[in-house]
N, C-alpha and C positions, 0 to 999 in steps of 0.2 A: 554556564547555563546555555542550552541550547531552544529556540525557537522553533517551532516547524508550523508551518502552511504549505495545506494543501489547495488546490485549485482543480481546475477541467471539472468539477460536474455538470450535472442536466440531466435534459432530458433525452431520451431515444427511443426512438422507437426499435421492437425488436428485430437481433440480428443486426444493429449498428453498432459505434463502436466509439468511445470516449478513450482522452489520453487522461491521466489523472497525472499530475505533481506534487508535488512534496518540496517547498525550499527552505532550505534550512539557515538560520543568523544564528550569528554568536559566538560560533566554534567552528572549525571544519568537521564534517563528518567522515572524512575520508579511513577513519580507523575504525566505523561504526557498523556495527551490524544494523541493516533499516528492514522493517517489515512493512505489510499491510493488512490493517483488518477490515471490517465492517459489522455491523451492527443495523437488524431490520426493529420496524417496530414491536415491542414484546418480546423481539428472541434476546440469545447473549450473544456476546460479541463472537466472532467468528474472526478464525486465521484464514487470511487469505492468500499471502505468500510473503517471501521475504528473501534477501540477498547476503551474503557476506561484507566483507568489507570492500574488498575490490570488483564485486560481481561476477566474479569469474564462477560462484555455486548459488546457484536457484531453487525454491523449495514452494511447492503451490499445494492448494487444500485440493483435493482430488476434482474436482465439481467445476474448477478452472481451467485444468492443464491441458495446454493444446489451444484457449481462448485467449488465457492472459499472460503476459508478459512481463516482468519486472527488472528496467534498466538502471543504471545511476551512470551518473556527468560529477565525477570530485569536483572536476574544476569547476564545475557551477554550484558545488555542494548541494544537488535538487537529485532527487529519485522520483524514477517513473512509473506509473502502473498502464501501460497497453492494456485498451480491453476488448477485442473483439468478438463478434458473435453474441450481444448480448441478452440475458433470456428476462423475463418477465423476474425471476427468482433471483436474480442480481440484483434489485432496486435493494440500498441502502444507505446507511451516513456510511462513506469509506474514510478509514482514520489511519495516516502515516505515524511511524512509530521509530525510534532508534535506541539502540544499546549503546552502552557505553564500548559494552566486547565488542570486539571485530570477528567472533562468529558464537553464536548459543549453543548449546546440547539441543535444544529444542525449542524450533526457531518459530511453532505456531503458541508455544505458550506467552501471555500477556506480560505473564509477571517480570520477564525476563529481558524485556523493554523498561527504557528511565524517562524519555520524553515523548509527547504526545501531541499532535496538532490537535484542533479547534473538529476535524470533520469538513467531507463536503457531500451531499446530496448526490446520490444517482439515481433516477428514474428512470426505467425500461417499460415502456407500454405495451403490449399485446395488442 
């Protein structure tokens, strides 16, 4: 079984920029494919990006690329989500995610993930 917590939310104001984390107990993740989504109030949950196992392939929802960033540290078993530039239309619960696979067919579908953190808050104020 694997645990994940995520951390770095808040609040920003717009055009700032939050680091988010993801730490992962229990298992290494080092073979895992890790995403991220989020979820605003009333919408569904939304792909936000996601990495392979080593990092070395990156995959962002379009609305990101070029803002955010997604890194991983094996050795600390933690992924990262950079987020610069942040717009009012970013505020949500962001939720870290991993696969068991070390890469998906398609890396923005949910179902395709086995474990899930708790969520953390981002607000972006205008």
């Amino acid at each position: 079984q694997v645990q994940l917590v995520e951390s770095g939310g808040g609040l920003v104001q717009a055009g700032g920029y939050l680091r988010l984390s993801c730490a992962a107990s229990g298992r290494s993740i080092s073979s895992y494919a890790m995403g991220w989504f989020r979820q605003a109030p009333g919408k569904e949950r939304e792909f936000v990006g996601a990495t392979n196992w080593n990092g070395d392939n990156t995959y962002y929802e379009d609305s990101v690329k070029g803002r955010f960033t997604i890194s991983r540290d094996n050795a600390k078993n933690t992924v990262y989500l950079q987020m610069n530039s942040l717009k009012p239309e970013d505020t949500a619960v962001y939720y870290c995610a991993a696969s068991k696979r070390p890469t998906l067919p398609y890396y923005s579908d949910y179902v395709g993930y086995d474990y899930w953190g708790q969520g953390t808050q981002v607000t972006v104020s205008s």
